[in-house]
C-alpha positions as CSV (number, residue, x, y, z in Angstrom):
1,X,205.8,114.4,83.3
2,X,204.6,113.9,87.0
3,X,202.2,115.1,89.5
4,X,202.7,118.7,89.2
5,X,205.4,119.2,86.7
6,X,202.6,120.2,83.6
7,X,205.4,122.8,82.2
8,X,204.4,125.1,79.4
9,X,204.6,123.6,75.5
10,X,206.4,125.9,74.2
11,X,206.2,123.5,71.0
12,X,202.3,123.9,71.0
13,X,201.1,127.0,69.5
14,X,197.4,128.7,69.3
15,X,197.6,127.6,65.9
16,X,197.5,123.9,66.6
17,X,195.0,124.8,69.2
18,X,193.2,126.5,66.7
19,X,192.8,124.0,64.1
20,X,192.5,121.3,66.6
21,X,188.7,123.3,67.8
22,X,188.0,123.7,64.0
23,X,187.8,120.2,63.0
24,X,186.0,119.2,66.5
25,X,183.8,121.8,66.7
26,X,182.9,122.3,63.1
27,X,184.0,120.3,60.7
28,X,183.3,116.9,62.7
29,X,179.7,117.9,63.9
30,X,179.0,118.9,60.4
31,X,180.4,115.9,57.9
32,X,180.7,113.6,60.4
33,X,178.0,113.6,63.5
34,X,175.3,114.8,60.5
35,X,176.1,114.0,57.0
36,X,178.0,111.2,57.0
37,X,175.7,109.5,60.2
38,X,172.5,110.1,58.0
39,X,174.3,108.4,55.2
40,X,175.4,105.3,57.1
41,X,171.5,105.3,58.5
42,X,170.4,105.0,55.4
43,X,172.7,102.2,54.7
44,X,172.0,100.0,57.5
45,X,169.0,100.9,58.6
46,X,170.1,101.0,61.9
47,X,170.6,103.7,64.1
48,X,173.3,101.7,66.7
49,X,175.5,100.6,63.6
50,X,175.5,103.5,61.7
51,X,176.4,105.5,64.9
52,X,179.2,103.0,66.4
53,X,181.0,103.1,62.6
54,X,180.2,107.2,62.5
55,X,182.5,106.9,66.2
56,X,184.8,104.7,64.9
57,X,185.9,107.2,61.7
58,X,185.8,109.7,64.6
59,X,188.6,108.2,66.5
60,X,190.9,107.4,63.3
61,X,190.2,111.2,62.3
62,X,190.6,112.3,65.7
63,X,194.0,111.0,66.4
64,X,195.4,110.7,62.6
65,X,195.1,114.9,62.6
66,X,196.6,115.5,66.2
67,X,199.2,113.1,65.2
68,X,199.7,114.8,61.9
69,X,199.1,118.6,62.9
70,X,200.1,118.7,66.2
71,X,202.9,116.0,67.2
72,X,204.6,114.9,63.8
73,X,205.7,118.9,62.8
74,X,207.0,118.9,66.1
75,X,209.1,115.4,66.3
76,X,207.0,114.5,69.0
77,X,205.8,111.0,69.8
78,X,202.4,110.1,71.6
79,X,204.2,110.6,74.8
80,X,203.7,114.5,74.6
81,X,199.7,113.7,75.1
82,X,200.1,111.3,77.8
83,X,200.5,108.2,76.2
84,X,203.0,106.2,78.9
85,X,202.7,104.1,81.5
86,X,202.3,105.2,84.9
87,X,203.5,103.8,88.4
88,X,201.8,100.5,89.6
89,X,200.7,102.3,92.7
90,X,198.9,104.8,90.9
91,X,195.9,101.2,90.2
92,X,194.4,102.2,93.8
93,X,193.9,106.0,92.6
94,X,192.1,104.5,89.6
95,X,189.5,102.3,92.0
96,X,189.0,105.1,94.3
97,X,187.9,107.7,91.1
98,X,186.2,105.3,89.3
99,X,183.8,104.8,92.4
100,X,183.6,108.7,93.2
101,X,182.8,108.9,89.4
102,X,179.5,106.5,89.7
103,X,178.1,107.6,92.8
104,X,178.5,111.3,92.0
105,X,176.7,110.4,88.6
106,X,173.9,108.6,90.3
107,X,173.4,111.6,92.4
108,X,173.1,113.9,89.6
109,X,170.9,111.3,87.8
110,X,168.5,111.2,90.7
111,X,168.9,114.8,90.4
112,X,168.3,115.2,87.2
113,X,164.9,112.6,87.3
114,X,163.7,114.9,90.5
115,X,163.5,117.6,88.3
116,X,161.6,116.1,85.4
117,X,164.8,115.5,83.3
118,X,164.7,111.6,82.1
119,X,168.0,109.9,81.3
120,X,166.9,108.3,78.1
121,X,168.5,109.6,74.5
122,X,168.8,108.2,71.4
123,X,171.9,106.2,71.8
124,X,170.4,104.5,74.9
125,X,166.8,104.1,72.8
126,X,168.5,102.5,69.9
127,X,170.2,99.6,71.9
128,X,167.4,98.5,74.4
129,X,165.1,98.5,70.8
130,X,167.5,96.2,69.1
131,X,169.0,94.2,72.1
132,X,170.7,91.2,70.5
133,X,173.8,89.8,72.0
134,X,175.8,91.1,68.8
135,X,174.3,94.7,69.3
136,X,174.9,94.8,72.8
137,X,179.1,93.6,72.0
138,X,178.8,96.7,69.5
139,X,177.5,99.0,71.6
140,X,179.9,98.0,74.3
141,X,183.0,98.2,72.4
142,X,181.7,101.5,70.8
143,X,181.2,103.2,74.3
144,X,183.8,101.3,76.5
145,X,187.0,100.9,74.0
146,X,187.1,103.3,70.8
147,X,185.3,106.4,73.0
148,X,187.7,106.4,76.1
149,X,191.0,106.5,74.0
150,X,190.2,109.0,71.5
151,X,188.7,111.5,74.0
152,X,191.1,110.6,76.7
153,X,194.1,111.2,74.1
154,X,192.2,114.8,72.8
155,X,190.8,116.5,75.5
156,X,193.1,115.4,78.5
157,X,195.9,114.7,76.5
158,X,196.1,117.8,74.2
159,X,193.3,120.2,75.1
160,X,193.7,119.6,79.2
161,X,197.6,119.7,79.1
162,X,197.2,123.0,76.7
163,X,195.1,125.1,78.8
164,X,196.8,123.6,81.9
165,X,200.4,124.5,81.4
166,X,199.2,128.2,80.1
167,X,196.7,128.8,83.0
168,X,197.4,126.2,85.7
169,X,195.7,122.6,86.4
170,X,192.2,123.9,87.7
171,X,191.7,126.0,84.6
172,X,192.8,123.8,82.4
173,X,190.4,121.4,84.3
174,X,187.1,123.4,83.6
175,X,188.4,124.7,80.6
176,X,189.1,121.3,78.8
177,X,185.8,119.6,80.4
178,X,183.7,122.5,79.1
179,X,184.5,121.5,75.8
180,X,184.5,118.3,76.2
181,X,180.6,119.1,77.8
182,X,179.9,121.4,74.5
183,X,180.5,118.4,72.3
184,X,178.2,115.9,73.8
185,X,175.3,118.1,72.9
186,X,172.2,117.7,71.6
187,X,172.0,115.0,74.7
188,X,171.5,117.6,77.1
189,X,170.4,114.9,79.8
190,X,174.1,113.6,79.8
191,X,175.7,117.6,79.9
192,X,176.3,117.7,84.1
193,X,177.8,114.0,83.8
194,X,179.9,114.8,81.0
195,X,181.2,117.9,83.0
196,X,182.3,116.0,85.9
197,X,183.8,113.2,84.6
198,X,185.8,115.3,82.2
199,X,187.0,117.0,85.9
200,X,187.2,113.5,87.0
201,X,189.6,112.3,84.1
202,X,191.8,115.9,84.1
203,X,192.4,115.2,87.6
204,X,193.5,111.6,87.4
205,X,195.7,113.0,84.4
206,X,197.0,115.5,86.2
207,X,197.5,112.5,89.1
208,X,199.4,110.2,87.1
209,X,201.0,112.0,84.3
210,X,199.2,109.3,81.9
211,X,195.7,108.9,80.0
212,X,196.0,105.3,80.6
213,X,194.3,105.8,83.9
214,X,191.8,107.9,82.8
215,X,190.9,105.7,79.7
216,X,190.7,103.0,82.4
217,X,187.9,105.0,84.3
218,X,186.3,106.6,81.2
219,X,185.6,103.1,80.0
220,X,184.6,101.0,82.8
221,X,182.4,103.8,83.7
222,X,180.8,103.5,80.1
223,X,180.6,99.5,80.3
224,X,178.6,99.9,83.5
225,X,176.2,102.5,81.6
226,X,175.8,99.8,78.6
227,X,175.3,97.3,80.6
228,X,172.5,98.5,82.9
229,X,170.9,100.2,79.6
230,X,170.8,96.5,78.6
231,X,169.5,95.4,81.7
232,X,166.6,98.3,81.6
């Protein structure tokens, strides 16, 4: 799969789309993102570990049901989501994005402050409260490693190339990166970065005919965010 050439599933059903939105939109924020989070709070008595071990059952359950709802019925391998390497040349694309993705998130967050909308949430809250060098490792490896390849392998890889070869790449573009916006609520001061980075990622996707790439951006872009939070 290269530039252009996002040809129509015919493997991938509504169903699978179906079920796919059930367990993201539904089942996860409900047992996951709520129950089982205010469980593991209550455990550790800490927001930051409770919420990087709530995203790392996330990302097992994530990809354990596309793999076995989605791919495995099909005889399909990790490939079909994007999983495969991509052209050497295709490193400069990734500089060039991952730049047009921080300066266009700075204007919105200069934006967003202009307006009276602050930047701070709980996530950010919970590690500048408990900075230690072990909590700021966790926090980074929960927002620059386990976060980029889940969501990079869902919502570009399934729900990006879904919509895209049904509707075309700029509808699968705003389609995919509204949901991928929807999810990130209740932290309504990250929504408009959330949008356009999932634009941001679709489009290198769509680029390179790989998530690699866009797990390469998605996560840098997160380190930087982790670090400066520390830094704050």
């Amino acid at each position: 799969m290269i530039e252009g050439s996002f040809e129509r599933n015919e493997m991938w059903k509504w169903r699978d789309l179906i079920y796919m939105l059930f367990l993201v939109l539904v089942l996860v924020p409900i047992f996951i993102e709520t129950v089982l989070f205010n469980y593991l709070v209550n455990v550790f008595q800490n927001e930051l570990y409770a919420g990087t071990l709530n995203g790392l059952i996330m990302a097992i359950i994530f990809t354990t049901a596309l793999y076995f709802l989605v791919l495995k019925p099909k005889g399909q391998s990790w490939k079909a989501v994007g999983v495969r390497s991509f052209p050497f040349r295709k490193w400069k694309l990734i500089a060039v994005w991952t730049i047009i993705l921080i300066m266009v998130s700075i204007v919105l967050v200069i934006f967003m402050s202009f307006v009276g909308i602050g930047t701070e949430n709980s996530k950010t809250e919970s590690l500048q409260s408990q900075m230690t060098l072990l909590n700021f490792g966790i926090g980074f490896v929960s927002a620059a490693i386990i976060s980029p390849i889940y969501e990079e392998i869902f919502y570009r890889g399934f729900l990006y190339r879904f919509f895209s070869s049904r509707y075309g790449v700029f509808s699968g573009m705003l389609i995919s990166s509204l949901i991928f916006t929807a999810v990130h609520i209740p932290t309504f001061n990250t929504l408009p970065v959330n949008f356009v980075s999932g634009l941001i990622f679709s489009w290198v996707y769509y680029k390179t005919g790989s998530v690699i790439p866009s797990i390469l951006i998605h996560g840098i872009f997160n380190g930087i965010a982790v670090i400066l939070t520390a830094l704050a």
